[in-house]
One Martini backbone bead per residue (centre of mass of N, CA, C, O) as a GRO file, in nm:
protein
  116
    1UNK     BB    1  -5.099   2.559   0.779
    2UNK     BB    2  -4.995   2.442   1.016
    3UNK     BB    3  -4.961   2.141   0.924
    4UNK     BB    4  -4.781   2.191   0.729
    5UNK     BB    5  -4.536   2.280   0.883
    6UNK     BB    6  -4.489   2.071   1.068
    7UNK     BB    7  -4.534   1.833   0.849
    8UNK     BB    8  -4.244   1.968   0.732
    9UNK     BB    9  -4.040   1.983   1.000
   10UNK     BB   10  -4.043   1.685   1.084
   11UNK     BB   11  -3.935   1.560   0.817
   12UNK     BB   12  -3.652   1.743   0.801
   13UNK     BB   13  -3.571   1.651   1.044
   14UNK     BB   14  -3.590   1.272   0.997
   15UNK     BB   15  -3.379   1.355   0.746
   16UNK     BB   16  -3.144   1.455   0.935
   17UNK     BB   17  -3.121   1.234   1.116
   18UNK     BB   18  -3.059   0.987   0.858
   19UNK     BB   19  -2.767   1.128   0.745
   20UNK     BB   20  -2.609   1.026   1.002
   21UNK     BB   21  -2.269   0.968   1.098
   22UNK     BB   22  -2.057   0.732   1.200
   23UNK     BB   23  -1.729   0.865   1.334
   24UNK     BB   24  -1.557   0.647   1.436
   25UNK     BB   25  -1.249   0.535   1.467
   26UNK     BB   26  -1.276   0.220   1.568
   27UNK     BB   27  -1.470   0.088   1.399
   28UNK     BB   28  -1.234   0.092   1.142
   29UNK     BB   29  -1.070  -0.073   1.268
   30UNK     BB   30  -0.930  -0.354   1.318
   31UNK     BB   31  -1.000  -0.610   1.560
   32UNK     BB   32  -0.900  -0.704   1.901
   33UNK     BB   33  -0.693  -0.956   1.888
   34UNK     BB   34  -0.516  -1.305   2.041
   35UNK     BB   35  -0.481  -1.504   1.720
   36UNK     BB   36  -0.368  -1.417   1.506
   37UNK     BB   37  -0.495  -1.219   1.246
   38UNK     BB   38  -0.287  -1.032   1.073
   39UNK     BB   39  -0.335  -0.729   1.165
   40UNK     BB   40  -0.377  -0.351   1.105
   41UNK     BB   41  -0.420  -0.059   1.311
   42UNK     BB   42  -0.408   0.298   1.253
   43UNK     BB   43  -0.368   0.668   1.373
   44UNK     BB   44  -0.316   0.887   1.098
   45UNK     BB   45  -0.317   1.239   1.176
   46UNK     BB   46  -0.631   1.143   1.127
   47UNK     BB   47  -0.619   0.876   0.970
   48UNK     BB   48  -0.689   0.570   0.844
   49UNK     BB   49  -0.514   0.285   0.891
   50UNK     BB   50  -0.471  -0.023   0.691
   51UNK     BB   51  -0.284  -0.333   0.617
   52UNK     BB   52  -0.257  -0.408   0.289
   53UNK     BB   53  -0.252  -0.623   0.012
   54UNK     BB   54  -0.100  -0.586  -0.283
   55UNK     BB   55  -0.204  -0.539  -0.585
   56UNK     BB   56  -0.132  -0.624  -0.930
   57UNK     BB   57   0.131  -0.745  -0.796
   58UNK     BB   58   0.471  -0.984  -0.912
   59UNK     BB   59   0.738  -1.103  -0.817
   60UNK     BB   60   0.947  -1.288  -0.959
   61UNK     BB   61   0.938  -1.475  -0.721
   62UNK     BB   62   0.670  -1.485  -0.645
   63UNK     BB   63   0.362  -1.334  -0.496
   64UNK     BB   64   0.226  -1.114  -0.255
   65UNK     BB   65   0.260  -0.822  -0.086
   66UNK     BB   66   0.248  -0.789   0.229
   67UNK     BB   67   0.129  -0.580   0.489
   68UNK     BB   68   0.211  -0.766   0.683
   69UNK     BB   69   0.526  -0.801   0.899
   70UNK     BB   70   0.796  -0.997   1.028
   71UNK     BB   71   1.083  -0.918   1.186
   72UNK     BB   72   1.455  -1.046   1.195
   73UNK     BB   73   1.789  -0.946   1.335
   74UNK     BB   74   2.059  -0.748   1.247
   75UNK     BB   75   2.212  -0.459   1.395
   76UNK     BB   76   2.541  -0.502   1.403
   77UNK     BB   77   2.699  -0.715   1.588
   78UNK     BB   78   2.550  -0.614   1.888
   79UNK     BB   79   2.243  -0.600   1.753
   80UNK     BB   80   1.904  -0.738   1.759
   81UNK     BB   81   1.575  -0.748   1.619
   82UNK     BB   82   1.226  -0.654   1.612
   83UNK     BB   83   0.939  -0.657   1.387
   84UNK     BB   84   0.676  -0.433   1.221
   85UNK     BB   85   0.579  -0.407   0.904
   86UNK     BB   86   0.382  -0.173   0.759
   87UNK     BB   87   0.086  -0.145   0.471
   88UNK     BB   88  -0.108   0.016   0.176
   89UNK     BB   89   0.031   0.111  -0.092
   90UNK     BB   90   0.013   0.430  -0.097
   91UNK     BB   91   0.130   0.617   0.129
   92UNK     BB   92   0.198   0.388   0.441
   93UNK     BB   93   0.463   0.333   0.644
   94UNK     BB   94   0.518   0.111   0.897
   95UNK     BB   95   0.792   0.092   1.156
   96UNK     BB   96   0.911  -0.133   1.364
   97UNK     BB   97   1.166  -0.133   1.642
   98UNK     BB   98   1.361  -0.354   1.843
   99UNK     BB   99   1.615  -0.299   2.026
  100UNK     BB  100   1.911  -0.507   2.126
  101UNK     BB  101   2.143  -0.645   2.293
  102UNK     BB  102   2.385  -0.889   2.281
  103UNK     BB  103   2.491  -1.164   2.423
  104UNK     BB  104   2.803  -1.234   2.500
  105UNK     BB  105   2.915  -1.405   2.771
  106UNK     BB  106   2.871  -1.673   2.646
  107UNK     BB  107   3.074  -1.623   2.430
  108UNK     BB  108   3.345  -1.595   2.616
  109UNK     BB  109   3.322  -1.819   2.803
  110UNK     BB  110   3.336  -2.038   2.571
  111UNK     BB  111   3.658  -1.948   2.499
  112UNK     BB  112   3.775  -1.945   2.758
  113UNK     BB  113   3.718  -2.275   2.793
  114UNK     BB  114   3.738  -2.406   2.508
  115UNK     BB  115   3.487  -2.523   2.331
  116UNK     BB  116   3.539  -2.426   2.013
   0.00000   0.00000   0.00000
């Protein structure tokens, strides 16, 4: 009866060991590179975002809507930004946006000087 209780107790043990799962939010990021592999992945909320690439649409354009963007632009006439705007395109949009004020003096300077 001891024999039955122990080889019970073992089973039953290296069972629950072996149903353990590795919860690492890290380990679900995709990986960090400095070779632009165009990837992108952060922790929302506490829930695992990672950019892909919508699936099942095509835009008159023609193409795919890409999960991660690199953007530059104007926003108002004195400042300039660069982006990064990432998607999963089921719930989660994230937008970042560096704004600079642009250098005006070069172009004052060459006003005051005539050469335009």
């Amino acid at each position: 009866m001891k024999q039955l209780f122990l080889k019970t107790t073992l089973f039953l043990f290296a069972l629950t060991l072996s149903n353990c799962e590795n919860n690492d939010s890290q380990e679900q990021l995709p990986p960090i590179t400095q070779t632009g592999a165009n990837t992108f992945g952060a922790i929302v909320d506490g829930k695992i975002f990672v950019a892909k690439d919508k699936e099942g649409y095509y835009p008159p354009g023609g193409g795919t809507p890409k999960g991660i963007a690199v953007t530059v632009g104007n926003f108002l006439p004195q400042y300039e930004y660069f982006g990064i705007d990432a998607a999963d395109y089921e719930d989660v949009y994230i937008y970042l946006k560096k704004f600079q004020k642009k250098l005006l003096i070069l172009f004052k300077l060459v006003q005051q000087l005539d050469l335009v």
